[in-house]
C-alpha positions, 0 to 999 in steps of 0.5 A: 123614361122607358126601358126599351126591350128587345126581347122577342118570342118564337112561335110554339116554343119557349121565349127566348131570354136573349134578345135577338138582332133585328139587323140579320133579320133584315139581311135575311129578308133582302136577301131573299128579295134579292134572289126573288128579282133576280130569279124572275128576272132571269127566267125563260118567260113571264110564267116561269117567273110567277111560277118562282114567285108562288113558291117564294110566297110559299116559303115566305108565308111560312116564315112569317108563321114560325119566325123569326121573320115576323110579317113586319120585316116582310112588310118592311122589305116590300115597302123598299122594294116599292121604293126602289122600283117605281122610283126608277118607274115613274121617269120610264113612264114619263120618257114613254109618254105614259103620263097616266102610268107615271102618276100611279108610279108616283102614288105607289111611291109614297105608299112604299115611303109610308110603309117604309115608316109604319113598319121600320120600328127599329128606326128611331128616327122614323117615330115621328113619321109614323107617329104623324100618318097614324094620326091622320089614319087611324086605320093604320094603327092596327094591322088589319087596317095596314093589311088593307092599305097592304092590297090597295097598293099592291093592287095598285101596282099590279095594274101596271101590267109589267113584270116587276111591278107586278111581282112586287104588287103581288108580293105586297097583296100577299103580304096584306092577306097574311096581315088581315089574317093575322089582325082579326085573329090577335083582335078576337083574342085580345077582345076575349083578353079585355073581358077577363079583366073586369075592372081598372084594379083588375088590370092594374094587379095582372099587369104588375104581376107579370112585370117581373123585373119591375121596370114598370113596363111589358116586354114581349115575352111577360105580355106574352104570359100575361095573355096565356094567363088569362086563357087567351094565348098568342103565337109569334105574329099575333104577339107582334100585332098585339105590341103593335096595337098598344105600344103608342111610343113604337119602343117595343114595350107596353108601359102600364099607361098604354096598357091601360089606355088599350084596355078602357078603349078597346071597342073590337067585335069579336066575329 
């Protein structure tokens, strides 16, 4: 069985050796949401609230950058807001004899559900969830491809032209953005990575060599080493996209099997 590790590492800093609570992460996250709706809701007029919103994104995007608010708790967060706004949407779309805007209220419903479970990794329960929709859409095993799905539904929902919907749809382009971004960058340096490993024994020495308390598995902070090792370094986001892209089980750490399995089928051209 394999050990699952919290272990995590912030970006241009030392990893740090005690494993952190995903549970205030989320709260961080929320609440700042909170402040967001809240905000824009009070505001004098709809481009006071843009205006807020801009530099919310401006302080989320950094966040995201430097941790420890990775951009999967962001994503996370903007899948129940999603949830929580069409959900009360759709029958004001229907009341309103809108039947065409409460057909998109309902798909950005289930595009807020499934990213709700591509991107709530803490949840155990959620596993076989995310396990089923990765496997009809394979796109969504890797971030870049999350990121589009990302934009199409912000897009989405930005088309319903009202101010919640709209910030929301903003939000999550924003979030699909910064998703893309980041998946292109972690790809072109775990393509660099899989070519310093020449051979299966290759990959078998590095990878036991970095399992420094032997369990048989990768935590964050040894694929991290493992990765500045072989000359293709990887900060705060990009190692969360790395995990993402190997760990198959979504326990947090890569066993030798996934690694393997990462390495013989790895195909991405890098740009």
């Amino acid at each position: 069985m394999k050990k699952v590790s919290k272990s995590t590492v912030t970006s241009g800093s030392a990893p740090s050796s005690d494993p952190p609570d995903t549970a205030p992460l989320l709260t961080d996250a929320a609440a700042t949401a909170s402040t967001l709706l809240t905000s824009a809701l009070d505001s004098a007029s709809q481009a006071a609230a843009f205006s807020y919103l801009k530099d919310q994104l401006t302080s989320l995007h950094s966040s995201a950058h430097k941790g420890p608010m990775t951009f999967r708790v962001l994503s996370f967060l903007g899948g129940l807001a999603m949830i929580l706004q069409c959900s009360t949407g759709t029958f004001g779309k229907l009341f309103s004899f809108s039947p065409l805007q409460a057909l998109i209220e309902v798909y950005c419903l289930i595009f807020g559900v499934i990213t709700v479970i591509l991107e709530g990794q803490e949840y155990a329960f959620l596993r076989p969830f995310r396990t089923s929709v990765q496997s009809y859409c394979k796109l969504l095993t890797y971030t870049w491809g999350r990121g589009v799905f990302y934009m199409f539904s912000g897009s989405l929902m930005f088309s319903q032209f009202n101010l919640f919907d709209m910030l929301i749809g903003g939000y999550m382009c924003f979030i699909g953005f910064t998703s893309l971004i980041i998946g292109q960058q972690t790809a072109n340096k775990l393509t660099d990575l899989k070519k310093t490993l020449a051979s299966e024994s290759v990959v078998k020495e590095k990878f036991k060599a970095m399992d420094v308390d032997g369990n048989g598995t990768l935590d964050s902070k040894e694929l991290a080493a493992l990765c500045k090792s072989l000359g293709s370094p990887l900060d705060h986001n990009e190692l969360v996209a790395a995990i993402s892209t190997m760990d198959k089980d979504g326990s947090g750490s890569i066993s030798y099997e996934e690694f393997y399995g990462w390495w013989s089928g790895w195909s991405y051209e890098k740009e």
